[in-house]
PDB file of N, CA, C and O in Angstrom:
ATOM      1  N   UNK A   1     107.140 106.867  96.740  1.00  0.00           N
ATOM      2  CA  UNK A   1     107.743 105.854  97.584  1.00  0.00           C
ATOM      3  C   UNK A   1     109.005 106.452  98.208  1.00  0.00           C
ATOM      4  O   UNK A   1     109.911 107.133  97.729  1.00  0.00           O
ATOM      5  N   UNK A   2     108.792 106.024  99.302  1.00  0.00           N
ATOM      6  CA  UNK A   2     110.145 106.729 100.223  1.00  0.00           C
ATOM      7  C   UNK A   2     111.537 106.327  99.644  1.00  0.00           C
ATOM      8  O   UNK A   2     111.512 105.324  98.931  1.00  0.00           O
ATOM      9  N   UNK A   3     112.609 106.860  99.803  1.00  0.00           N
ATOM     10  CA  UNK A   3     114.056 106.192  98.790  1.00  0.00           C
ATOM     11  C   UNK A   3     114.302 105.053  99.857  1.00  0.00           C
ATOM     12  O   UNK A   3     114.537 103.945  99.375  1.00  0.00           O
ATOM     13  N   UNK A   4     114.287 105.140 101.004  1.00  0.00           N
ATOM     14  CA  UNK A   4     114.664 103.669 101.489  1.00  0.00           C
ATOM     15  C   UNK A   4     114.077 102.596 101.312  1.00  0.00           C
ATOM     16  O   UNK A   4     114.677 101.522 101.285  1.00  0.00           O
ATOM     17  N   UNK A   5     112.611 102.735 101.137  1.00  0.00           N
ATOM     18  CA  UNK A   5     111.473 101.691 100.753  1.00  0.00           C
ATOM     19  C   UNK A   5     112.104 101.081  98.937  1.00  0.00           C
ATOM     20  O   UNK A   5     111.964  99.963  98.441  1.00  0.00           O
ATOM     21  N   UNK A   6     112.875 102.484  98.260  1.00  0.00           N
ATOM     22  CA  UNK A   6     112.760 101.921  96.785  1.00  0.00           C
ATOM     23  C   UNK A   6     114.000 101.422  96.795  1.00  0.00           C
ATOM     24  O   UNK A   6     114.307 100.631  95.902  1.00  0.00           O
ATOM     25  N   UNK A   7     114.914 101.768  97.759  1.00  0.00           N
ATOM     26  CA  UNK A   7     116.236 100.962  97.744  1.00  0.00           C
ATOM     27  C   UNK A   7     116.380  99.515  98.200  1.00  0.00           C
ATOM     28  O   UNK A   7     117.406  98.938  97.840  1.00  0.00           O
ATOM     29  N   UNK A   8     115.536  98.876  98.908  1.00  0.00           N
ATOM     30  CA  UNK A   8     115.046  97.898  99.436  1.00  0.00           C
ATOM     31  C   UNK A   8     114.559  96.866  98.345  1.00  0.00           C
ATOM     32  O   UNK A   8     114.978  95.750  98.037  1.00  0.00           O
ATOM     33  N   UNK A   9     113.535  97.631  97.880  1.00  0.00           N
ATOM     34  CA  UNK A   9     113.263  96.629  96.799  1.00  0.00           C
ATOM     35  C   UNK A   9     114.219  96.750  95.709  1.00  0.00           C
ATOM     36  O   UNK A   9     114.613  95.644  95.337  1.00  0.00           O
ATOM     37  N   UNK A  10     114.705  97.702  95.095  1.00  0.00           N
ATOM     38  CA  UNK A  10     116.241  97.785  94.151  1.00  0.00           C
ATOM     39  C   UNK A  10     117.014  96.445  94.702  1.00  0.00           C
ATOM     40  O   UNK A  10     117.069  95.373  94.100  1.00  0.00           O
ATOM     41  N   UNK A  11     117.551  96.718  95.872  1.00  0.00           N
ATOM     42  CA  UNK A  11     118.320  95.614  96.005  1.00  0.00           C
ATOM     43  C   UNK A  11     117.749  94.035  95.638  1.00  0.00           C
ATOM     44  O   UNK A  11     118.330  93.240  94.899  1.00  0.00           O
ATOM     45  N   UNK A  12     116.473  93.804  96.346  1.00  0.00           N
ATOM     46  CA  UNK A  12     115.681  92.049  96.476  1.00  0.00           C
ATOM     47  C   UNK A  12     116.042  92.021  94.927  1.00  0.00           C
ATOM     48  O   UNK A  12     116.762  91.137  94.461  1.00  0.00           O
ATOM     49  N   UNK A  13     115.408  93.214  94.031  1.00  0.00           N
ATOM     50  CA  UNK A  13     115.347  92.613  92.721  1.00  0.00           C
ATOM     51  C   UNK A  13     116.468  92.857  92.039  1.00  0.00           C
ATOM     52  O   UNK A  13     116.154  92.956  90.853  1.00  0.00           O
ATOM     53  N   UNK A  14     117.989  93.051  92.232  1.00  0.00           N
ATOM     54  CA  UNK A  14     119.285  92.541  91.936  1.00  0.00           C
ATOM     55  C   UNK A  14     119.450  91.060  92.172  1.00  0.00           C
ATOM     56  O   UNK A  14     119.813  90.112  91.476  1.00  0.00           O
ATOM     57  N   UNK A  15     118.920  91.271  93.810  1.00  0.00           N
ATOM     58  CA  UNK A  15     119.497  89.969  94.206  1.00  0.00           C
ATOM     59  C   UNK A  15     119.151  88.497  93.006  1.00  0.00           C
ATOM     60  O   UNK A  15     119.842  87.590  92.544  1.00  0.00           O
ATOM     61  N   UNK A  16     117.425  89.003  92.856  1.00  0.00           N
ATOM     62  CA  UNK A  16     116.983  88.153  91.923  1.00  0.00           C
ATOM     63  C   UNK A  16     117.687  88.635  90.284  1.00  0.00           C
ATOM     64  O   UNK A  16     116.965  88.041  89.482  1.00  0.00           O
ATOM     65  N   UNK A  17     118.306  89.098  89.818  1.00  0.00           N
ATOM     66  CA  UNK A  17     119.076  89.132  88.491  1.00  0.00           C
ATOM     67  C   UNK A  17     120.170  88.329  88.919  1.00  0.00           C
ATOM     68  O   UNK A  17     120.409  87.339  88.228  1.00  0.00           O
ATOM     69  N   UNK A  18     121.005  88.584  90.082  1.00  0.00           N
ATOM     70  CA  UNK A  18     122.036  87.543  90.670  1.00  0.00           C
ATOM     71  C   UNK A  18     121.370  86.160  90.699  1.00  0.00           C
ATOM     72  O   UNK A  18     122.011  85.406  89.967  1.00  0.00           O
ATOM     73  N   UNK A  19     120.472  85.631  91.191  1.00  0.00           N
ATOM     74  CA  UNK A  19     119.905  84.530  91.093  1.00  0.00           C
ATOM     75  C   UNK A  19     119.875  83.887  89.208  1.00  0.00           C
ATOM     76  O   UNK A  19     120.534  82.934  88.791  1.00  0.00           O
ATOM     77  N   UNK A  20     118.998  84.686  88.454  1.00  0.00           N
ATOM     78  CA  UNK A  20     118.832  84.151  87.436  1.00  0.00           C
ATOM     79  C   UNK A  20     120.203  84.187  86.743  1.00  0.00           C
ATOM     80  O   UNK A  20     120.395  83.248  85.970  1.00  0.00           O
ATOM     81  N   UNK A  21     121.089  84.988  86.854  1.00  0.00           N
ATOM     82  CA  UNK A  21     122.014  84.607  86.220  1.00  0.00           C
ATOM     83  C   UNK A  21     122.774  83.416  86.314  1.00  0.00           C
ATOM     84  O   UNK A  21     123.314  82.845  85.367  1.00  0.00           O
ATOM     85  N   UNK A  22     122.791  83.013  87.694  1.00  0.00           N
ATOM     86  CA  UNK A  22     123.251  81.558  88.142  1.00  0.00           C
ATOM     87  C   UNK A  22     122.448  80.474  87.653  1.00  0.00           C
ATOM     88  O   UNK A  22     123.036  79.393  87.606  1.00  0.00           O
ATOM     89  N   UNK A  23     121.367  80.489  87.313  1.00  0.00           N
ATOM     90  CA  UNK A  23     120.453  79.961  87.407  1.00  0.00           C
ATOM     91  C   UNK A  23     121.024  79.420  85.523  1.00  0.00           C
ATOM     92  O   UNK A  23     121.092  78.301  85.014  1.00  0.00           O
ATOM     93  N   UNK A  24     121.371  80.979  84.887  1.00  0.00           N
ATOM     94  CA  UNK A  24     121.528  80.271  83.859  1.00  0.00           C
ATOM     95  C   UNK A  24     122.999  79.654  83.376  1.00  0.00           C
ATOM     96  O   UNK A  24     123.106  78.941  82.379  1.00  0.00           O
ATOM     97  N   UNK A  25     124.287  80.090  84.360  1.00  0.00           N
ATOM     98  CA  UNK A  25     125.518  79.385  84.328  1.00  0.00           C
ATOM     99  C   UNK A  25     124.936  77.978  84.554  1.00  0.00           C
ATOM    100  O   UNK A  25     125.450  77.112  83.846  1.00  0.00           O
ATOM    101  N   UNK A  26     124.106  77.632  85.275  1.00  0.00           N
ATOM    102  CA  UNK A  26     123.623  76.075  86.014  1.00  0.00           C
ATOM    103  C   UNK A  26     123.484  75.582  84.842  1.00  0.00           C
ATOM    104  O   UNK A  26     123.891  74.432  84.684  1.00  0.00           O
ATOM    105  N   UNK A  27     122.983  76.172  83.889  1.00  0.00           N
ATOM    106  CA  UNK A  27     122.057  75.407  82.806  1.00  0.00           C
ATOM    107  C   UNK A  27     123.017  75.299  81.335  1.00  0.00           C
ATOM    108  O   UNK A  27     122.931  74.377  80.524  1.00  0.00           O
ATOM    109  N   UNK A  28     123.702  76.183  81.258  1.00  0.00           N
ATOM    110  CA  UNK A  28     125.035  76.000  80.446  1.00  0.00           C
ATOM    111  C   UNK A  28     126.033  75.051  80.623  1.00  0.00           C
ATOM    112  O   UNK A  28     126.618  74.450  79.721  1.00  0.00           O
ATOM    113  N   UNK A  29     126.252  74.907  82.141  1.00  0.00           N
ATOM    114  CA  UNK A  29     127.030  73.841  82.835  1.00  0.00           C
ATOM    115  C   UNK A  29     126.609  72.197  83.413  1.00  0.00           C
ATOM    116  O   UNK A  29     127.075  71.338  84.162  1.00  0.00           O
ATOM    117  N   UNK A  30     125.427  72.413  82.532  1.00  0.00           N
ATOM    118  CA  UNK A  30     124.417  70.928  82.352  1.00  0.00           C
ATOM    119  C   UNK A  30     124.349  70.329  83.989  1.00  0.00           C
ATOM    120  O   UNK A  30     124.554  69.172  84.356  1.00  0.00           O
ATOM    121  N   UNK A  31     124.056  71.303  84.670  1.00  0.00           N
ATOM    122  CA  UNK A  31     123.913  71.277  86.244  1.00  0.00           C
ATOM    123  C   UNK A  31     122.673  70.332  86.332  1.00  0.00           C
ATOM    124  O   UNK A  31     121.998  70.265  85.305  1.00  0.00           O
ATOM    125  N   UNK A  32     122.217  69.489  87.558  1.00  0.00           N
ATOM    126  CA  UNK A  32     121.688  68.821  88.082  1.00  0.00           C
ATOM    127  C   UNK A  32     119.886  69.875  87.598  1.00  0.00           C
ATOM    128  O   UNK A  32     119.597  71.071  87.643  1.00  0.00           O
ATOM    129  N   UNK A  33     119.219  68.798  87.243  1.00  0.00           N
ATOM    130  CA  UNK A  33     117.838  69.681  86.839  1.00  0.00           C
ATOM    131  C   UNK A  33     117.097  69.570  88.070  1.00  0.00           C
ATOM    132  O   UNK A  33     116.004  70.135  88.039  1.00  0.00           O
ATOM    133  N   UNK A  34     117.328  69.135  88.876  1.00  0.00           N
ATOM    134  CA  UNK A  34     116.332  69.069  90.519  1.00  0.00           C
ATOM    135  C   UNK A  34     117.056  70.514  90.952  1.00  0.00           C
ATOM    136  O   UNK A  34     116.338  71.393  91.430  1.00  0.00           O
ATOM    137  N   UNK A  35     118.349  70.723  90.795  1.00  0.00           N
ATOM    138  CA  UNK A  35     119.137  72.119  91.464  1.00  0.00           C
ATOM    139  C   UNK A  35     118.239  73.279  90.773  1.00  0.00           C
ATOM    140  O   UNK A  35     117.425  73.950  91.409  1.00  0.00           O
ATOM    141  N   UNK A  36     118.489  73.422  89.423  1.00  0.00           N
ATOM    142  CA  UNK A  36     117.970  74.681  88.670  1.00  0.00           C
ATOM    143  C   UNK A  36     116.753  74.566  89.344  1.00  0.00           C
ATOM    144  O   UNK A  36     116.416  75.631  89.862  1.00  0.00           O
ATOM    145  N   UNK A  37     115.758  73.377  89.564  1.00  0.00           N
ATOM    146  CA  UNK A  37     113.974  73.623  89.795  1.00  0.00           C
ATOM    147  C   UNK A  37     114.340  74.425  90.883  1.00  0.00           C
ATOM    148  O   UNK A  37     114.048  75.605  90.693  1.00  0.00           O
ATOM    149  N   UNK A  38     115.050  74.121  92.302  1.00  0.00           N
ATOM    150  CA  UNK A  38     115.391  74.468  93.532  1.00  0.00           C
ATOM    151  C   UNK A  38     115.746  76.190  93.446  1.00  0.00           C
ATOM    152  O   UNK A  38     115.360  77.101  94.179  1.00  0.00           O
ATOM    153  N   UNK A  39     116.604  76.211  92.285  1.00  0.00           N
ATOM    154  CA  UNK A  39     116.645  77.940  92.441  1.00  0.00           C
ATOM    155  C   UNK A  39     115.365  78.639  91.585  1.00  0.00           C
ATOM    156  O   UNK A  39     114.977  79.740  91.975  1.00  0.00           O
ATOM    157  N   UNK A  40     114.872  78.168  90.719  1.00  0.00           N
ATOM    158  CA  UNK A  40     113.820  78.772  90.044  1.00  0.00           C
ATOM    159  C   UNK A  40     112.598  79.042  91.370  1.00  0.00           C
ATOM    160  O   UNK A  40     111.992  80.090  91.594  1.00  0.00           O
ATOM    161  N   UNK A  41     112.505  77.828  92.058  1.00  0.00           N
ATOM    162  CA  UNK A  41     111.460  77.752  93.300  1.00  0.00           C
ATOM    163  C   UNK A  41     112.119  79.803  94.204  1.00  0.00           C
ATOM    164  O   UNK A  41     111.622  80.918  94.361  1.00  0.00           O
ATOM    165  N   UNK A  42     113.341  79.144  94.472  1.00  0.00           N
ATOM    166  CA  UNK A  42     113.749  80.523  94.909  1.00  0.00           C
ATOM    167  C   UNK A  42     113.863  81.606  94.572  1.00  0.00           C
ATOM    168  O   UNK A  42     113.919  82.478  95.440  1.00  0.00           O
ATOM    169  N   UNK A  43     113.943  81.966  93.141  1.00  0.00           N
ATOM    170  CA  UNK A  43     113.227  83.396  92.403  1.00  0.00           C
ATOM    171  C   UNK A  43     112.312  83.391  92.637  1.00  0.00           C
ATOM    172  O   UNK A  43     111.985  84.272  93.432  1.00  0.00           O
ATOM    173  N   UNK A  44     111.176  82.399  92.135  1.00  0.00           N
ATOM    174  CA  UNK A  44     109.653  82.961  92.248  1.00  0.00           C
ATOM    175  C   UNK A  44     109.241  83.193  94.132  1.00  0.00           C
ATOM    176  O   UNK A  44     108.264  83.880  94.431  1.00  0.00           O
ATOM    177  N   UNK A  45     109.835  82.745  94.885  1.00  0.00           N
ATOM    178  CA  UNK A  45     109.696  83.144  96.465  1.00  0.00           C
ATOM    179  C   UNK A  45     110.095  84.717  96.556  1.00  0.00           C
ATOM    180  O   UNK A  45     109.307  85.472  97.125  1.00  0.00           O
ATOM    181  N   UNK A  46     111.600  85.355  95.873  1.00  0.00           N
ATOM    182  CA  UNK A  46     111.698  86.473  95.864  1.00  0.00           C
ATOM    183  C   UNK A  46     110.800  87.150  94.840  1.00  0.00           C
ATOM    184  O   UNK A  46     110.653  88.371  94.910  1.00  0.00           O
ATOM    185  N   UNK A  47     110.311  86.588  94.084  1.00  0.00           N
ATOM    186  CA  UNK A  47     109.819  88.036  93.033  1.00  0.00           C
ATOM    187  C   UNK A  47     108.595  88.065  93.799  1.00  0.00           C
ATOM    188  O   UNK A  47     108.290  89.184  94.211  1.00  0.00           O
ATOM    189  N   UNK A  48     107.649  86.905  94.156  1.00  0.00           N
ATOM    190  CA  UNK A  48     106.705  87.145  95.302  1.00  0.00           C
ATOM    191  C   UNK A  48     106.629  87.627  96.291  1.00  0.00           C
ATOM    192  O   UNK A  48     105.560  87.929  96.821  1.00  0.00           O
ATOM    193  N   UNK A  49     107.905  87.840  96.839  1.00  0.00           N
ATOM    194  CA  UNK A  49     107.946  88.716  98.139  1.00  0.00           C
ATOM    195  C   UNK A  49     108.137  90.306  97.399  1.00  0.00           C
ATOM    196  O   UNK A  49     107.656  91.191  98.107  1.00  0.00           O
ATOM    197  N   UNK A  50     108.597  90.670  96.436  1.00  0.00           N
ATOM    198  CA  UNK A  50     108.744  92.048  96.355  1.00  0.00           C
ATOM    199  C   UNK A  50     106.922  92.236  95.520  1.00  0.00           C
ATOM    200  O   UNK A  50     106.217  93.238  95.638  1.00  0.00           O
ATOM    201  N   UNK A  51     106.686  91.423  95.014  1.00  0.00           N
ATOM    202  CA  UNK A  51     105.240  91.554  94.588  1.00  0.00           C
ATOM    203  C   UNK A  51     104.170  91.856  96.052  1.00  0.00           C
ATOM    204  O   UNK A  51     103.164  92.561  96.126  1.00  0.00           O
ATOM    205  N   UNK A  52     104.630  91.292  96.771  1.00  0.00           N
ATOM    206  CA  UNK A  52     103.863  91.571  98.213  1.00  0.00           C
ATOM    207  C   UNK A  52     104.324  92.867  99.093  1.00  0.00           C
ATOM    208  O   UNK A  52     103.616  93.427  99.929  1.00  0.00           O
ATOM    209  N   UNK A  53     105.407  93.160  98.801  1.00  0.00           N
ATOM    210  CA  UNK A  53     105.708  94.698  99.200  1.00  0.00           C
ATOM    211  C   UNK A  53     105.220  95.587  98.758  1.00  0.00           C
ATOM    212  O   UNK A  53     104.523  96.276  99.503  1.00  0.00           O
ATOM    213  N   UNK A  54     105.421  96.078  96.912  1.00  0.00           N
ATOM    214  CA  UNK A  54     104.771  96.665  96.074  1.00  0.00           C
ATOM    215  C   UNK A  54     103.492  96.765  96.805  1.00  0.00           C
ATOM    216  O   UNK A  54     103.160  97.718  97.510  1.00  0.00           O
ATOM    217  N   UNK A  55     102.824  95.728  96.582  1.00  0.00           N
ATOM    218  CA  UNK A  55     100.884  95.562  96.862  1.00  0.00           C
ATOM    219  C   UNK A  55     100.850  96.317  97.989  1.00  0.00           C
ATOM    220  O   UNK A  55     100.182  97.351  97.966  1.00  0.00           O
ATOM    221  N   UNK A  56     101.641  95.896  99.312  1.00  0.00           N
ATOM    222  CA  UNK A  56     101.449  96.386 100.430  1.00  0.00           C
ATOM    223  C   UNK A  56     101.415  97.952 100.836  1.00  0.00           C
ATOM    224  O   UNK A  56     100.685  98.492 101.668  1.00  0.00           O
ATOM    225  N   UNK A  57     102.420  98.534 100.004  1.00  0.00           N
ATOM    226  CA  UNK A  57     103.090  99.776  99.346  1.00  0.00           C
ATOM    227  C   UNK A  57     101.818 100.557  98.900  1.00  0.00           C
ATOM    228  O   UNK A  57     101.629 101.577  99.563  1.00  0.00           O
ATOM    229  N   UNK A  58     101.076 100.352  98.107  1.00  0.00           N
ATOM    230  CA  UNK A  58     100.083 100.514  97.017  1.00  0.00           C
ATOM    231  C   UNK A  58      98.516 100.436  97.842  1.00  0.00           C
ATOM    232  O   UNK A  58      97.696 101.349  97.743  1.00  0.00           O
ATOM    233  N   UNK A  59      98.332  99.475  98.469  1.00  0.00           N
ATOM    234  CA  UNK A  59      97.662  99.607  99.550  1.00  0.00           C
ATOM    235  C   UNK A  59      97.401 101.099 100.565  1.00  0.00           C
ATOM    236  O   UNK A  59      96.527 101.963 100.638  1.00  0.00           O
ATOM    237  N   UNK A  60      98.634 100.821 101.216  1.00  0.00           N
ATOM    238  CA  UNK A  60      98.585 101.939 101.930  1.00  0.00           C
ATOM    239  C   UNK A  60      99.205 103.644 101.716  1.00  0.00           C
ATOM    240  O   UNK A  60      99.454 104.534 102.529  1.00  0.00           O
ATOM    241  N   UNK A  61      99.284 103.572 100.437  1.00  0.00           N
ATOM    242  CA  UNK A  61      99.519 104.493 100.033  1.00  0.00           C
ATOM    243  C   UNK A  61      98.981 105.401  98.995  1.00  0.00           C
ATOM    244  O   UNK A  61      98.933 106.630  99.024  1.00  0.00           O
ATOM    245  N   UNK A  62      98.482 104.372  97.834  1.00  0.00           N
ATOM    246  CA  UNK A  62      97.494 105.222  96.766  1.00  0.00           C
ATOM    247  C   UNK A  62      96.069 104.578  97.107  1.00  0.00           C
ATOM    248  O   UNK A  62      95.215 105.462  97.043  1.00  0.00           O
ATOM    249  N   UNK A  63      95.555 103.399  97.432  1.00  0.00           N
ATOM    250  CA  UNK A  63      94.142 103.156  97.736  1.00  0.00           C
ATOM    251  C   UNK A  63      94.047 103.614  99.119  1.00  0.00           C
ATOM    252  O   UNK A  63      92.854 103.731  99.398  1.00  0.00           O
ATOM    253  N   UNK A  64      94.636 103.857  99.890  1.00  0.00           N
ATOM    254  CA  UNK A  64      94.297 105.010 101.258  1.00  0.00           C
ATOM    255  C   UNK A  64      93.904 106.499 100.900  1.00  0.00           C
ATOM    256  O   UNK A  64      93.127 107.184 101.564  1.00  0.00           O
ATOM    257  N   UNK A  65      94.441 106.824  99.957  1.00  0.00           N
ATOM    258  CA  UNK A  65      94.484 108.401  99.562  1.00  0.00           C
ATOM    259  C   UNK A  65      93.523 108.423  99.148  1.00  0.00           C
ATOM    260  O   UNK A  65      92.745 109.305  99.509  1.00  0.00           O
ATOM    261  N   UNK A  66      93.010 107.136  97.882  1.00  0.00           N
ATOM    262  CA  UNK A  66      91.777 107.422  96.896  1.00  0.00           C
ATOM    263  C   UNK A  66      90.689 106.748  97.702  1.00  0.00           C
ATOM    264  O   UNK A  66      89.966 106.041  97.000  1.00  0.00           O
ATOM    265  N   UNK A  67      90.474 106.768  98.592  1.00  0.00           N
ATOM    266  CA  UNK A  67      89.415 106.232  99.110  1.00  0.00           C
ATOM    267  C   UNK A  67      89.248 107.535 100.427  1.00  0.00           C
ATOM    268  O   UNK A  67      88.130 107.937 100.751  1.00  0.00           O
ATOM    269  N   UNK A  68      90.159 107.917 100.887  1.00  0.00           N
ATOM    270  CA  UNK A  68      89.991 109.042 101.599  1.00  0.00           C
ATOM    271  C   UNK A  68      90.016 110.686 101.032  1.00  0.00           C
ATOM    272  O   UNK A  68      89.782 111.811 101.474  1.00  0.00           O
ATOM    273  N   UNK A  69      90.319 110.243 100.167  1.00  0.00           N
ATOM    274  CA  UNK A  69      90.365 112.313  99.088  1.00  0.00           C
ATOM    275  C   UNK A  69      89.551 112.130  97.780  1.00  0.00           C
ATOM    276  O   UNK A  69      88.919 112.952  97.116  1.00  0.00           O
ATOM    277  N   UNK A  70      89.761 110.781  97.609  1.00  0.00           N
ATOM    278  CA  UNK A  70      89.321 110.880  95.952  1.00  0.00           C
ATOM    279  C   UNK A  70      87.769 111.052  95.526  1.00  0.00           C
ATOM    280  O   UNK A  70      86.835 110.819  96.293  1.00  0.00           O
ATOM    281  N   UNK A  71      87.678 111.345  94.644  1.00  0.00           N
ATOM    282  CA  UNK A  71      86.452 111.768  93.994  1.00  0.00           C
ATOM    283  C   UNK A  71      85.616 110.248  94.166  1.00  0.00           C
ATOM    284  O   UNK A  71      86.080 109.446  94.977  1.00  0.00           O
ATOM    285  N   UNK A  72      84.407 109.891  93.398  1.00  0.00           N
ATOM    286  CA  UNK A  72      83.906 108.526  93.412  1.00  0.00           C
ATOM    287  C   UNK A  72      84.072 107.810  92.319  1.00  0.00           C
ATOM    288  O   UNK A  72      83.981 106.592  92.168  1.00  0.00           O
ATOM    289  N   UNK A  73      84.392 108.880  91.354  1.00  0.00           N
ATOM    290  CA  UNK A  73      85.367 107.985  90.328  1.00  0.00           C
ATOM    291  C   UNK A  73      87.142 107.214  90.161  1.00  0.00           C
ATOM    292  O   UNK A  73      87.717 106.204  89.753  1.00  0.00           O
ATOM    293  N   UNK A  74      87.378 108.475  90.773  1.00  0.00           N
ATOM    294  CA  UNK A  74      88.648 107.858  91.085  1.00  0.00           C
ATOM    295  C   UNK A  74      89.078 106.638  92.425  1.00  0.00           C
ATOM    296  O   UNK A  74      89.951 105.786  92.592  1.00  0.00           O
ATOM    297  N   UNK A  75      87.923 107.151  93.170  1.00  0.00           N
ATOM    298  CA  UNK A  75      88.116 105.905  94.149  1.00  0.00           C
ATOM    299  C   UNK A  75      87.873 104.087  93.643  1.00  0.00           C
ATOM    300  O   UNK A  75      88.116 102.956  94.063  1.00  0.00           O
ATOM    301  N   UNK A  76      87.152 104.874  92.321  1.00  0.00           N
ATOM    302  CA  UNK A  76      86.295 103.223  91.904  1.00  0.00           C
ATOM    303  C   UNK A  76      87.516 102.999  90.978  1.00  0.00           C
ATOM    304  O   UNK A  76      87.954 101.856  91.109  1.00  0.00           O
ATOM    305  N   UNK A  77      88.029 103.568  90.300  1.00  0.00           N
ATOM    306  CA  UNK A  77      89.213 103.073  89.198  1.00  0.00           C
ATOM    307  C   UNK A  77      90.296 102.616  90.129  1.00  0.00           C
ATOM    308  O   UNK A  77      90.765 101.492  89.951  1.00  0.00           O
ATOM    309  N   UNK A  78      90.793 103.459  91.217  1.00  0.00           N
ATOM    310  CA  UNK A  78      91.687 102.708  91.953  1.00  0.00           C
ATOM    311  C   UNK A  78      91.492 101.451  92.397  1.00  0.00           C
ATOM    312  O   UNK A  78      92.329 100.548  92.409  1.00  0.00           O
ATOM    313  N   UNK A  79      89.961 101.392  92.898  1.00  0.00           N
ATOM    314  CA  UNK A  79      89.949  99.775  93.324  1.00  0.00           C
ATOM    315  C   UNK A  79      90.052  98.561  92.289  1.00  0.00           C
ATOM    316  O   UNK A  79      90.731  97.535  92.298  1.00  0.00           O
ATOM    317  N   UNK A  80      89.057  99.110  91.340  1.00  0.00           N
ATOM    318  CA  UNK A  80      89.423  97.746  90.117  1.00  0.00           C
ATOM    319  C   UNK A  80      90.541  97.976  89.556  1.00  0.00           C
ATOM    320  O   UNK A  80      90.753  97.054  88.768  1.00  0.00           O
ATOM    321  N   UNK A  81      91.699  99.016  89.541  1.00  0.00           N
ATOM    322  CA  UNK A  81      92.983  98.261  88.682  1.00  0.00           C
ATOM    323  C   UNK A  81      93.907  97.391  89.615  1.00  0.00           C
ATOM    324  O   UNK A  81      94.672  96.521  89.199  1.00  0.00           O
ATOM    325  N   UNK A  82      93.694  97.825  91.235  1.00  0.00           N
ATOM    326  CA  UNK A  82      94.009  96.948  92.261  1.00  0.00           C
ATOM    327  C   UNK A  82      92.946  95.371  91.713  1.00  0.00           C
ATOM    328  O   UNK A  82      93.205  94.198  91.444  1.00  0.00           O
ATOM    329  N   UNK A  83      92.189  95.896  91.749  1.00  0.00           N
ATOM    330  CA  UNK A  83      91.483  93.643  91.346  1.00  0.00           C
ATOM    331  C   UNK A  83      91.790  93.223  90.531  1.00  0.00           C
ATOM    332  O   UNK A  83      91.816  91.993  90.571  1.00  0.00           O
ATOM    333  N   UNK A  84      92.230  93.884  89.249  1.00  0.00           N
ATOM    334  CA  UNK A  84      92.540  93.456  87.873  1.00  0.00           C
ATOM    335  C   UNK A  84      93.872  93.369  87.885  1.00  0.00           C
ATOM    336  O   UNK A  84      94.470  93.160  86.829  1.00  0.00           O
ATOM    337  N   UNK A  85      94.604  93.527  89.186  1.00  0.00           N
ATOM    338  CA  UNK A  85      96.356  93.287  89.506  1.00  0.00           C
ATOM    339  C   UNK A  85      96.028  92.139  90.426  1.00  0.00           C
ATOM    340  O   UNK A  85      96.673  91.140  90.109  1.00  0.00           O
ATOM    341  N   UNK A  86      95.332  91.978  91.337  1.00  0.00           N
ATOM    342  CA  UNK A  86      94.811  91.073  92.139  1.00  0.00           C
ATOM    343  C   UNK A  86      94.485  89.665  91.132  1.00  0.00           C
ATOM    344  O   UNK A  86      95.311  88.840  90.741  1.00  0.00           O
ATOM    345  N   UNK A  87      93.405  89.691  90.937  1.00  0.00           N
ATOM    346  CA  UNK A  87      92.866  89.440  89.803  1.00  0.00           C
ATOM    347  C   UNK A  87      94.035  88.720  89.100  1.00  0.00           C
ATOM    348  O   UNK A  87      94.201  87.629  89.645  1.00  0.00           O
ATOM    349  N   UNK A  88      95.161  88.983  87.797  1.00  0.00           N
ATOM    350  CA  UNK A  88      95.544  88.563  87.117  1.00  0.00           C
ATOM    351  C   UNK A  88      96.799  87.666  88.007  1.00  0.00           C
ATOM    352  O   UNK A  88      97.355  86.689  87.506  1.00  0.00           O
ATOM    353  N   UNK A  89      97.081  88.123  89.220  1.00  0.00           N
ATOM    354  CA  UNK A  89      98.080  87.277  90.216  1.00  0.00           C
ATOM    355  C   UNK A  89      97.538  86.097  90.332  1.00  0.00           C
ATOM    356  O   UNK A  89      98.207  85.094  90.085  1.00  0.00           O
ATOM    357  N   UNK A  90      96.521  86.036  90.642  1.00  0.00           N
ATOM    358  CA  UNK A  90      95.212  84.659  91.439  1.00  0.00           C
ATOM    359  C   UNK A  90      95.437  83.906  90.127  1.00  0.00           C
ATOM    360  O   UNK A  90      96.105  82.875  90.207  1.00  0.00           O
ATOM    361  N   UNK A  91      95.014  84.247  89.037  1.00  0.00           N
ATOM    362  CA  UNK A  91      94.951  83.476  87.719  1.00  0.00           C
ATOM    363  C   UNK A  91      96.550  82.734  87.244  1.00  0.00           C
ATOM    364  O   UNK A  91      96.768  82.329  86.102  1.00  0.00           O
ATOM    365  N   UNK A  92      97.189  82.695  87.966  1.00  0.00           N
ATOM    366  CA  UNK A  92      98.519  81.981  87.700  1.00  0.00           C
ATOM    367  C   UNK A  92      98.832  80.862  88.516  1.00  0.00           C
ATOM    368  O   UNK A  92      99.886  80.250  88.348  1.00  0.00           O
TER     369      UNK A  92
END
């Protein structure tokens, strides 16, 4: 992964440690429980968006390779641990 691509996501997923940490001052500070749902809604929007980068990342970068260089085994393992990442996302 390119360093700007991994600095990118470094940062989203600070941002989201900054989030949960507030998230848990909120909850120490017997904050409004509609607020905490409101930021929890907003972690899982960021951890989904860096989950959709990753994929996107992964996509075009190791299932492009293994489908264009790889042997027919390795092309087939790349695709099912992509479905079985696919796969275990869908199931939530």
């Amino acid at each position: 992964m390119e360093a700007a691509k991994r600095t990118r996501l470094r940062n989203r997923l600070r941002r989201v440690r900054g989030q949960l940490a507030g998230v848990e001052r909120m909850l120490d500070e017997d904050q409004d429980c509609i607020e905490l749902l409101l930021q929890l809604s907003a972690i899982e929007g960021a951890v989904s968006r860096i989950r959709y980068l990753l994929l996107q990342h992964h996509v075009e970068t190791c299932l492009i390779d293994a489908l264009e260089r790889g042997s027919a085994a390795e092309r087939a393992t790349t695709i099912d641990d992509l479905l079985q990442v696919v796969a275990k996302h869908a199931g939530r």
